[in-house]
TORPADO-872478 format. One record per residue: residue in one letter; y, x, z of N, C-alpha, C, O in turn. Coordinates in steps of 0.2 Angstrom, whole numbers, plus 2048, in hexadecimal, padded with zeros to 3 digits. Layout:
% TORPADO-872478
AYXZYXZYXZYXZ
...
//
This chain:
% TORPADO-872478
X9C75D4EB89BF5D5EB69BD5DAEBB9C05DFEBC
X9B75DAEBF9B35DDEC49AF5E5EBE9AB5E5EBA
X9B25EAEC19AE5EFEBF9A85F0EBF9A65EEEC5
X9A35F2EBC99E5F3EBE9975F7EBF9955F8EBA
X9965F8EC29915FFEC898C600EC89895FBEC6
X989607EC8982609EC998260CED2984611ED5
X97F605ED397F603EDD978607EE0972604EE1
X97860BEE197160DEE497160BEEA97660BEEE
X96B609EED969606EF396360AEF695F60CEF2
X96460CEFC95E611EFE95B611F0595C617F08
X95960EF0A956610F10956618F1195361BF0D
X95961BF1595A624F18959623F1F95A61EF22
X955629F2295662CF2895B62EF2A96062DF26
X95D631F30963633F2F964638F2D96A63AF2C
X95F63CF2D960645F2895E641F21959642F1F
X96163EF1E96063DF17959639F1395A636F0E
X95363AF1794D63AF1394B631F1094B62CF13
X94B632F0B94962AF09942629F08940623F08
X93E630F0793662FF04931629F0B92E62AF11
X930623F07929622F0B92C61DF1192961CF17
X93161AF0F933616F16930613F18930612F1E
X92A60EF14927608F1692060AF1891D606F1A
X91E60EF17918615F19912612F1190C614F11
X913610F0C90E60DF0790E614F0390B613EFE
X91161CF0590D621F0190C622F0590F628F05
X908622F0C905624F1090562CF12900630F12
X90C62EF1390F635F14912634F1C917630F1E
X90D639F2090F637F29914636F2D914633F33
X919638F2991F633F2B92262EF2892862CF2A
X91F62BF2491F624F2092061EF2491D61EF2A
X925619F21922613F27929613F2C929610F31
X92D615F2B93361AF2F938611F2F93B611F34
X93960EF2C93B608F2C93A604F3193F601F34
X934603F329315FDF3492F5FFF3B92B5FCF3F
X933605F3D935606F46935603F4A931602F4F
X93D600F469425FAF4993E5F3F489425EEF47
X9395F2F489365EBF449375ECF3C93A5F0F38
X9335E5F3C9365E3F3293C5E0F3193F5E1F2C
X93D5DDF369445DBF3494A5E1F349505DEF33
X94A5E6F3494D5EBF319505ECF2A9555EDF29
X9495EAF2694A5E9F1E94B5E2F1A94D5E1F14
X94A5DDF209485D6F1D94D5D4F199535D5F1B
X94C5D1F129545CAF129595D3F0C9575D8F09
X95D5D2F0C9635D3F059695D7F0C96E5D5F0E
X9645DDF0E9635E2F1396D5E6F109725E6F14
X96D5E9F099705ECF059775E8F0497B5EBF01
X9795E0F0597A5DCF0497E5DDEFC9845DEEFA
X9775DBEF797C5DAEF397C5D6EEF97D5D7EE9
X97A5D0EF297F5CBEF097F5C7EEA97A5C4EE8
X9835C6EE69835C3EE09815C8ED997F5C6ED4
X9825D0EDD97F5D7ED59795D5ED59765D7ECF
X9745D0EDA96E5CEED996C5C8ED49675C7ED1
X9735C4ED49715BEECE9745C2EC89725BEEC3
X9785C8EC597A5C9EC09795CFEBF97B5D0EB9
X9765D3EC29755DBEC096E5DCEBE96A5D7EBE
X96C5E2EBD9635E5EBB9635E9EC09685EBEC3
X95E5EBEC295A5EEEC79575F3EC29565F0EBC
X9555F9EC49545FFEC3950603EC8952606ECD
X94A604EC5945605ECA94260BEC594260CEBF
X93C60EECB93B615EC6932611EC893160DECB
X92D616EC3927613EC3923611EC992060CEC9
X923614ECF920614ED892560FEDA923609EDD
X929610EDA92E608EDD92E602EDB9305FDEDE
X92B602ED492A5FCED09245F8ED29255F2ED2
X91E5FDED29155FDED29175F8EDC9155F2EDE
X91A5FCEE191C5FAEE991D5F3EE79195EEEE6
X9245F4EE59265EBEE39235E7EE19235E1EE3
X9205E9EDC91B5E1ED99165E1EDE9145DBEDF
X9145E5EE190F5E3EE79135DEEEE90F5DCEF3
X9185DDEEE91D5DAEF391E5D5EF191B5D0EF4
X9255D3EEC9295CEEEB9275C9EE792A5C4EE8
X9225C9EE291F5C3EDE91C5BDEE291C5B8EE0
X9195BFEE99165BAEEB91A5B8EF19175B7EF7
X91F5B9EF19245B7EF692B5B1EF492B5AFEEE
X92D5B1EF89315A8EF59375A8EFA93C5A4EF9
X9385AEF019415ADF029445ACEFD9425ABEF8
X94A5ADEFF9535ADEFC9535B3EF99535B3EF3
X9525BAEFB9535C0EF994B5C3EF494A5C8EF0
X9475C0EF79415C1EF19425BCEEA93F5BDEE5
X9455B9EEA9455B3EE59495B6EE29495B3EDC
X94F5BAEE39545C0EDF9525C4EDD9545C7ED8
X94A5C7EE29495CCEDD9455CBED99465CEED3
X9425C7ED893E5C4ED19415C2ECD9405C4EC8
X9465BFECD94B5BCEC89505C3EC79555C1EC3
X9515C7EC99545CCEC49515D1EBF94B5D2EC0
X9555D3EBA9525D6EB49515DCEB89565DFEBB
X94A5E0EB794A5E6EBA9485EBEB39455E9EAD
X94A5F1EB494A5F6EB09445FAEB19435F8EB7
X93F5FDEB193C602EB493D608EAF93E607EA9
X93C60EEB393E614EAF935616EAF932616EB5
X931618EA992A619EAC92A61AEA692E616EA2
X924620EA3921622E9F91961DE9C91761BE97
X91661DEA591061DEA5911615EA590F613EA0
X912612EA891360AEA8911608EA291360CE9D
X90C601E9F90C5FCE9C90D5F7E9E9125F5E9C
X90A5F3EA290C5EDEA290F5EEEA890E5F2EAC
X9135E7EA791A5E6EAD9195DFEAE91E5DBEB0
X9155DCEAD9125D5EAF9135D4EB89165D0EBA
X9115D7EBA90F5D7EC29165D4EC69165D1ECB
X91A5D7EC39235D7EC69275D4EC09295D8EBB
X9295CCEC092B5CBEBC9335CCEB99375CFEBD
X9355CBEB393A5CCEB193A5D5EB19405D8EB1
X9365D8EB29355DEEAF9355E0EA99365DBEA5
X9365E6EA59365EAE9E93A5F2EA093E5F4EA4
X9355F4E9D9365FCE9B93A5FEE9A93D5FBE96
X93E601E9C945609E9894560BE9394060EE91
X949609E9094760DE8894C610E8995160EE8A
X949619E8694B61FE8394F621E8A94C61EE8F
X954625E8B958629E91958626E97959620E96
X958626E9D95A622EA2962621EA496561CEA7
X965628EA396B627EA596D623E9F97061DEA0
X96D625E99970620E9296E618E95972613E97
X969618E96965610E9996960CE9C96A606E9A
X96D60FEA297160FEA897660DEA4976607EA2
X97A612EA2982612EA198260DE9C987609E9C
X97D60BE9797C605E9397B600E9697E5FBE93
X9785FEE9A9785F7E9D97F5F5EA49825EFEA5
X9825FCEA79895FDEAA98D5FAEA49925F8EA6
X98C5FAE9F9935F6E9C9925EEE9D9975EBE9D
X98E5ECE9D98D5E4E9F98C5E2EA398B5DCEA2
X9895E4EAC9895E4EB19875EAEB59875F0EB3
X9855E7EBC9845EBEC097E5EDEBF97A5E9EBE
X97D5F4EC19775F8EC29745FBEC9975601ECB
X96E5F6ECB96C5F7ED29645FFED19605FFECD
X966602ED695E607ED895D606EDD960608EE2
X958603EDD955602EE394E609EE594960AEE1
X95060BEEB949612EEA948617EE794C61CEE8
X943617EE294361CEDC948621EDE94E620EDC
X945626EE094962DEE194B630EDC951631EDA
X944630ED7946634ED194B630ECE94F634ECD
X94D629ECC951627ECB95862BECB95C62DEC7
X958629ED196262AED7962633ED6967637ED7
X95B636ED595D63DED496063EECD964642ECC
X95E639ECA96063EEC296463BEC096663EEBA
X96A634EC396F630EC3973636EC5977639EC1
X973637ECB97763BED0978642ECD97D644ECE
X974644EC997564BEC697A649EC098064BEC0
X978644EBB97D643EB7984640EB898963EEB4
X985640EC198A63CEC298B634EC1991632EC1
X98662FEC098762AEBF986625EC398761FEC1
X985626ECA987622ED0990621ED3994625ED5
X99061AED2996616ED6996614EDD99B614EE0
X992612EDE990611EE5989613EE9983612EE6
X98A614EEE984614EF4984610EF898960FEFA
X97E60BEFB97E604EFF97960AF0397560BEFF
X97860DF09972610F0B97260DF1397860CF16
X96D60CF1596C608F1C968610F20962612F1E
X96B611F2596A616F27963615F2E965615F33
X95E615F2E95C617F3495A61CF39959622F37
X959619F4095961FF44953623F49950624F4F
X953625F4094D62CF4094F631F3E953630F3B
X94D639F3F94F63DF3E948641F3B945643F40
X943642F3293F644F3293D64BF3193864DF33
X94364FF2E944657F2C941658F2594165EF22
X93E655F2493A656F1D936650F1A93464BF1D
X937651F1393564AF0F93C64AF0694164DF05
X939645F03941644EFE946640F0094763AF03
X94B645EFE952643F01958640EFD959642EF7
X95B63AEFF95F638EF896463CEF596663AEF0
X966642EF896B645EF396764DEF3967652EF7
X96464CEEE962653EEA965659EE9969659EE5
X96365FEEB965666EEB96B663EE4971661EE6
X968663EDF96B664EDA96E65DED696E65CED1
X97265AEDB975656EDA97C657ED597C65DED4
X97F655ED3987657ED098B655ED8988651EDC
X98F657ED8995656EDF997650EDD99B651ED8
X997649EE099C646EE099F646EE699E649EEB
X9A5641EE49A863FEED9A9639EEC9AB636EE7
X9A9636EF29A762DEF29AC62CEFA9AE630EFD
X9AE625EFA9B3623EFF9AD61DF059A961AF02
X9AE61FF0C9AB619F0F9AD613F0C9B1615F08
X9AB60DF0A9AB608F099AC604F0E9B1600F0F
X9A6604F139A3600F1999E604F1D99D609F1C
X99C600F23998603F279975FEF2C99C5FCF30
X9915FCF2C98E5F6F3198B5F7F349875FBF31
X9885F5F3B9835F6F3E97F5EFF409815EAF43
X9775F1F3D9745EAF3E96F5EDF4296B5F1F40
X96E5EAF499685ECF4D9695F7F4E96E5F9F50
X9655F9F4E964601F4D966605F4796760BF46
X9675FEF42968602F3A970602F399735FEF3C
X973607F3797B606F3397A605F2C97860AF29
X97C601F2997E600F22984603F1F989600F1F
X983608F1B98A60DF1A98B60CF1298760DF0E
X99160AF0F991608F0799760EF0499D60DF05
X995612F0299A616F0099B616EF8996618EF6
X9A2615EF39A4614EEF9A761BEED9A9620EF1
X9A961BEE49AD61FEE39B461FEE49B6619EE3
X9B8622EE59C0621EE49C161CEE39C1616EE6
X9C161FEDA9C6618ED59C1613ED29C2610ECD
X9BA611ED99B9608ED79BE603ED89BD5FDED8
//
């Protein structure tokens, strides 16, 4: 039987910064993605594969509100995954989730939320900083899928927070597609 993960997937510069890749918070160096063209991000970029026919996605309230503006009215291979996966959203202010199907709320803890749904599959984050911050501090990430591009911005949010907990993690992999490196880094004893 396959173990199973809280997968965070992240677009980074190469100093760290995840804030604002696609430039839709409109912070002046936003947009930092689409350098390289769009085909950069297009298509199941993170490859992963079948955790998208059996896992939940785990999104915080801003990555959620992006998404439903994207993938509902889209029809690929890799859009048609995201709609059909069960997404989580972590969000106080949210009521309706109508926009982005197969949505529903977090009830009560986010990490409790997490390690509860980790016992019957995989658990994807996609984006949401606040998210992968407060996972990360609790120690609750198994793996990193992060695709590296090559920008360098010095300032913005960074995926591993001051106040992270220390983990240590093993390369996995490391691919290069076009300008971008795909780097997937695992705990030990996955």
């Amino acid at each position: 039987m396959n173990r199973t993960r809280t997968i965070v997937v992240a677009f980074s510069t190469l100093d760290g910064i995840i804030q604002d890749p696609a430039g839709s918070d409109g912070t002046p160096a936003g947009g930092w993605v689409f350098r390289n063209g769009p085909e950069a991000v297009a298509g199941d970029r993170f490859k992963l594969g079948p955790a998208l026919d059996s896992g939940v996605l785990v999104l915080g309230r801003r990555t959620w509100e992006q998404f439903a503006q994207i993938f509902p009215s889209r029809t690929g291979e890799f859009d048609v995954a995201m709609n059909r996966i069960p997404k989580l959203v972590a969000s106080r202010t949210l009521t309706d989730l109508s926009a982005f199907p197969n949505s529903s709320l977090m009830d009560g803890d986010l990490a409790q939320s997490v390690e509860k749904q980790k016992t019957e599959r995989d658990v994807i984050v996609m984006g949401s900083a606040s998210v992968v911050h407060a996972l990360a501090k609790r120690d609750l990430v198994d793996e990193y899928r992060i695709l590296f591009f090559s920008s360098a911005l010095g300032a913005g949010t960074r995926l591993f927070a001051a106040e992270a907990t220390p983990a240590h993690f093993r390369l996995a992999s490391a691919e290069t597609s076009g300008q971008e490196i795909l780097a997937r880094y695992e705990r030990p004893d996955s």
